[in-house]
C-alpha positions in Angstrom: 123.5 72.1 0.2 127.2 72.2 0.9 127.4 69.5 4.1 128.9 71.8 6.4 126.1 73.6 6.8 124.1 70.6 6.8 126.3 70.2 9.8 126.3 73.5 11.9 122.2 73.3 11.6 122.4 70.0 13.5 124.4 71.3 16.0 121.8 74.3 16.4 119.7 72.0 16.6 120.6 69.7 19.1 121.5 72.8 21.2 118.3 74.1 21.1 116.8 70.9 22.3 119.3 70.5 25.2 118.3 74.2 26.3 114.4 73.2 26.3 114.7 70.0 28.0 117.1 72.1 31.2 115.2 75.1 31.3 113.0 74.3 34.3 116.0 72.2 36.2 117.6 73.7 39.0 121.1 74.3 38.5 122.7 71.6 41.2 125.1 74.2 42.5 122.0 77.1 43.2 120.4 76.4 46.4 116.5 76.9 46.6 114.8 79.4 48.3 113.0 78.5 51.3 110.0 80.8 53.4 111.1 80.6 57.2 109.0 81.3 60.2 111.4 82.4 62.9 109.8 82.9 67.0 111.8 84.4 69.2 112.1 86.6 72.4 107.9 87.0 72.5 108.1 87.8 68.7 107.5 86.7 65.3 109.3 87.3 62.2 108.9 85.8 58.5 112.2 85.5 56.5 113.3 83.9 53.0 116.6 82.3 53.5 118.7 79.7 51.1 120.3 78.4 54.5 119.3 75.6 56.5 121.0 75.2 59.5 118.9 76.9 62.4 121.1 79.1 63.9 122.7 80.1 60.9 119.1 81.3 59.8 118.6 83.2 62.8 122.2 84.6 62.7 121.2 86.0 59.2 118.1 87.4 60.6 120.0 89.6 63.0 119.0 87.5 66.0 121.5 86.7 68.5 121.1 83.0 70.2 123.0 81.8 72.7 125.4 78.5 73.0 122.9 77.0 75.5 119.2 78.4 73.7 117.4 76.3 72.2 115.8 75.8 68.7 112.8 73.7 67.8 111.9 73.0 64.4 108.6 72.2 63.0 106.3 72.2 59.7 104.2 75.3 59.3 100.9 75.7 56.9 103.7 78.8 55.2 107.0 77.0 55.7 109.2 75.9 58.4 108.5 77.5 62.1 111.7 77.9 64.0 111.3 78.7 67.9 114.2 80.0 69.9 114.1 78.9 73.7 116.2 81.4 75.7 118.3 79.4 78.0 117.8 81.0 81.6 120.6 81.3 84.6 120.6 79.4 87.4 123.1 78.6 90.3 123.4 75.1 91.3 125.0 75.1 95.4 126.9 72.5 97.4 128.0 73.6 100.2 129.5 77.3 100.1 130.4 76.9 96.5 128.2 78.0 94.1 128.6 77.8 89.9 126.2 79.5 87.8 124.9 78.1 84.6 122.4 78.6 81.8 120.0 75.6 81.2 116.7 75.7 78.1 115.1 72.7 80.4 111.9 73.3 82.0 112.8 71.5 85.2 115.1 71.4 88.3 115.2 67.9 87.7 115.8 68.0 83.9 118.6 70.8 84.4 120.7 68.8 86.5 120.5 65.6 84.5 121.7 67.9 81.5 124.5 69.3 83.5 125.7 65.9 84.4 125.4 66.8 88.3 124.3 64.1 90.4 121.7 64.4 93.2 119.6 62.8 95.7 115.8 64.0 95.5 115.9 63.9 99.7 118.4 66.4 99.0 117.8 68.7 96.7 116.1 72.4 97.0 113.7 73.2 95.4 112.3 69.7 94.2 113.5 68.1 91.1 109.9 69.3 89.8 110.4 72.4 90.4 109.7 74.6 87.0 113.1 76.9 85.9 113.0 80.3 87.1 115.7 82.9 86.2 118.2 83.2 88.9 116.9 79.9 90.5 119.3 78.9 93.4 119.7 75.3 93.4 121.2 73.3 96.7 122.6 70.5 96.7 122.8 69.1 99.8 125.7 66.3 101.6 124.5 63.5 103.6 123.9 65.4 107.2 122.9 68.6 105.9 119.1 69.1 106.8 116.1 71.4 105.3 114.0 73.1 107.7 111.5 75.7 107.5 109.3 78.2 109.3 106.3 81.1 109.0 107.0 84.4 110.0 104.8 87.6 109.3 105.3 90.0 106.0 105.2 93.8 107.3 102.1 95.8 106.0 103.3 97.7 103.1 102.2 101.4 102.8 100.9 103.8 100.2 100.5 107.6 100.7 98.2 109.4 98.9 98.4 113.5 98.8 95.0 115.0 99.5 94.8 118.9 99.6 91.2 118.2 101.4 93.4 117.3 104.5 95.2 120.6 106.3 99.1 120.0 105.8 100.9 118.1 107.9 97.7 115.8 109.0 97.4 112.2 108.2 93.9 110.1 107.8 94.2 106.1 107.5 92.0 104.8 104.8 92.5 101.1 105.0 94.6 99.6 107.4 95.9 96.7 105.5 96.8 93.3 106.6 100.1 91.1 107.2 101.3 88.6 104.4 103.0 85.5 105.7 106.0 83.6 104.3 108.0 80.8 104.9 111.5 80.7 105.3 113.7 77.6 103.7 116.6 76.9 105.7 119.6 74.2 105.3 121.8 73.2 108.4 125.3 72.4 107.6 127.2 70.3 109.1 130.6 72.3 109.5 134.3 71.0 109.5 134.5 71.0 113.5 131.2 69.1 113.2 129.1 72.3 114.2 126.0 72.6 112.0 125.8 76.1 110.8 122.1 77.1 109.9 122.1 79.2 106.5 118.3 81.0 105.1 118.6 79.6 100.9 115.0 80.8 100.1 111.8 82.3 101.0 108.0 81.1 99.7 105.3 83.6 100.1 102.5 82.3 101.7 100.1 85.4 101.6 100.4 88.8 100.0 100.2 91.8 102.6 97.6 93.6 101.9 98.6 97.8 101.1 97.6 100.1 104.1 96.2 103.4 102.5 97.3 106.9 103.9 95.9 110.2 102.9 98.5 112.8 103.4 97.4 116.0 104.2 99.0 118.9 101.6 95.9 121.5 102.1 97.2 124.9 102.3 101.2 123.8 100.7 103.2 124.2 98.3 105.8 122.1 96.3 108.9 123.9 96.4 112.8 123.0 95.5 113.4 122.8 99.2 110.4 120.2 99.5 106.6 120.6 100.3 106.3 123.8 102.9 103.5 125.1 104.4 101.7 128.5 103.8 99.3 130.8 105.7 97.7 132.9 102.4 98.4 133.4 98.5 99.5 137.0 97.2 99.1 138.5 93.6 102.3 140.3 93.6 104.2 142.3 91.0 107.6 140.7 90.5 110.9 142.8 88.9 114.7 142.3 90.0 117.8 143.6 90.9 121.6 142.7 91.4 123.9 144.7 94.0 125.1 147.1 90.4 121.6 148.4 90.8 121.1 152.0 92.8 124.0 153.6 94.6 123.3 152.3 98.6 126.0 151.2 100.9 126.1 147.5 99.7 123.6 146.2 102.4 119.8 146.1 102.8 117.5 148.3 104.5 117.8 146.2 108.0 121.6 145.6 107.1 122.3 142.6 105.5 124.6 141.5 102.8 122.0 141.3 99.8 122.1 137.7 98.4 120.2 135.4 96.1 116.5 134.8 98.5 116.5 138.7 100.1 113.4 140.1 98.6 112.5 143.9 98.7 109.0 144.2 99.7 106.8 147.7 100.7 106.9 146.6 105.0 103.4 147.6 105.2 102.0 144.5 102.9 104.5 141.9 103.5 107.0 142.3 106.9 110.8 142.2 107.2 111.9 138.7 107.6 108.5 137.0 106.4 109.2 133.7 104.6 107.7 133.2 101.0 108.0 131.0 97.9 108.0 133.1 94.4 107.8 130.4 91.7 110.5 130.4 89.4 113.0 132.0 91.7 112.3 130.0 94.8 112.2 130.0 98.8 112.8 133.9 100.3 112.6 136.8 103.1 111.9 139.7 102.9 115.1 141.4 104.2 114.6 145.2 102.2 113.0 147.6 100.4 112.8 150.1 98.0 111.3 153.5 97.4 109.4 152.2 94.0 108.6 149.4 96.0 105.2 150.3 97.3 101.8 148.0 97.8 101.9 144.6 96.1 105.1 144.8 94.5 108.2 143.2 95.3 111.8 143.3 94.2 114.1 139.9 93.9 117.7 139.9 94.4 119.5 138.2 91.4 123.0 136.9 91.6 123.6 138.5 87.9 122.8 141.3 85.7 121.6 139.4 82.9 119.5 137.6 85.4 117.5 140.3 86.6 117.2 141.3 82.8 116.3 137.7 81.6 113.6 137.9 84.9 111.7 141.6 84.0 108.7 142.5 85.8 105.6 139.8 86.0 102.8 139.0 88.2 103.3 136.1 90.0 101.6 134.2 93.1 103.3 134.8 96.1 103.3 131.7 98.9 103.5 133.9 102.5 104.8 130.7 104.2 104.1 129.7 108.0 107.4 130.2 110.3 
């Protein structure tokens, strides 16, 4: 066997070995794959990422985090659990200056070590224990300034009811309800003429009100575009229309007024001139004229437009005869 071929089969060879011994390595430049539990915003969602830095991770998610939020990393059963802590504002006040921040501690206390503002725990509302709320108003308070505080009553809040078992207009008290209390956080500050100016920083509910219950009467009304109105009795009536291009009169109605949108023609004997009544879909009206087809329980709207009074037809409808 010529030696050069002797020679390219032990280069094969050694090839083939080289590719057998590599195949299961990771190549040093390919990052691994990792299964990533992300929490966030009262939510869970499971990703596969070949990042590792946190916010990166949640970046590529699609999850906006903020330069003060907070991420904690721990070991899950299924991979690494990442939990986003939304940092929450608060405004931190000394004297009428205030500066609003965004803190992920839990604490009054904690926040204001973190922000690097230093405080006296005689003078500082709410208490350095106090737990984070968003929108929490901090005070700060200078040597002089004082905290005072007193109870005062919380009005009884109300809740109406509509009940059509109650004549309109008429009111029946179901419960009567019951005054909260609260107490009201003041500081005194000691001014620049040396005048100590009183200032209310926060209120602590003491005791819920409880709701006073009204039944509203709304027997015998009806809800119309000009509010709930009162009516006397409900008519079947047949409805058509007409516009001022209709007929060849003088322009005004049969008692002598300029026909407008709410002048209904009605038959006298069923339904007076000048009675007040809802027609739903067209709305409040009078009866201000009539018409010789207009005879028993028919009546005749006025409509600004031809195509109006087309669009409308003829249709039964229930007609409100309201109470003057």
């Amino acid at each position: 066997m010529p030696k050069h071929v002797t020679f390219w089969k032990r280069t094969i060879l050694i090839a083939v070995m080289f590719v057998i011994l590599f195949a299961g390595q990771t190549h040093p430049g390919l990052a691994e794959s990792a299964v990533t539990i992300l929490k966030f915003d009262g939510t869970e969602k499971t990703v596969t990422t070949t990042l590792k830095e946190p916010r990166e991770i949640f970046k590529e998610a699609g999850v906006r985090v903020g330069q003060s939020d907070l991420i904690k990393e721990e070991n899950g059963a299924q991979g690494t659990v990442l939990t986003l802590k939304r940092a929450l504002p608060i405004v931190v006040v000394r004297g009428e200056s205030e500066q609003k921040f965004f803190t992920n501690k839990d604490t009054v206390g904690a926040a204001l070590r973190d922000l690097k503002i230093r405080y006296d725990k005689q003078l500082v509302y709410p208490t350095p224990e106090t737990k984070i709320t968003s929108g929490l108003e901090i005070h700060i308070l200078n040597k002089g300034d004082k905290i005072s505080s007193e109870e005062a009553d919380l009005e009884i809040p109300v809740k109406y009811y509509d009940d059509e078992s109650i004549p309109y207009g008429e009111h029946k008290v179901e419960d009567q309800g019951a005054v909260g209390r609260v107490k009201i956080i003041k500081k005194s500050v000691a001014g620049t003429d040396n005048t100590a100016k009183e200032v209310e920083i926060a209120r602590e509910v003491l005791a819920d009100p409880k709701y006073s219950i009204i039944r509203r009467g709304v027997g015998m009304s009806v809800e119309t575009p000009e509010g709930r109105k009162k009516y006397t009795r409900i008519v079947t009536m047949e409805a058509s229309a007409y516009t001022i291009h209709c007929g060849s009169g003088t322009g005004l109605t049969s008692i002598g007024l300029v026909p407008v949108r709410g002048i209904v023609a009605v038959d006298p004997h069923v339904i007076p001139y000048y009675t007040k009544m809802y027609v739903p879909g067209y709305g409040v009206a009078m009866a201000g004229d009539t018409g010789g087809a207009i005879v028993g329980n028919r009546i005749d709207l006025f409509m600004d437009s031809y195509e109006e009074a087309i669009n409308w037809g003829r249709r039964d409808v229930q007609v409100y005869i309201l109470e003057d």
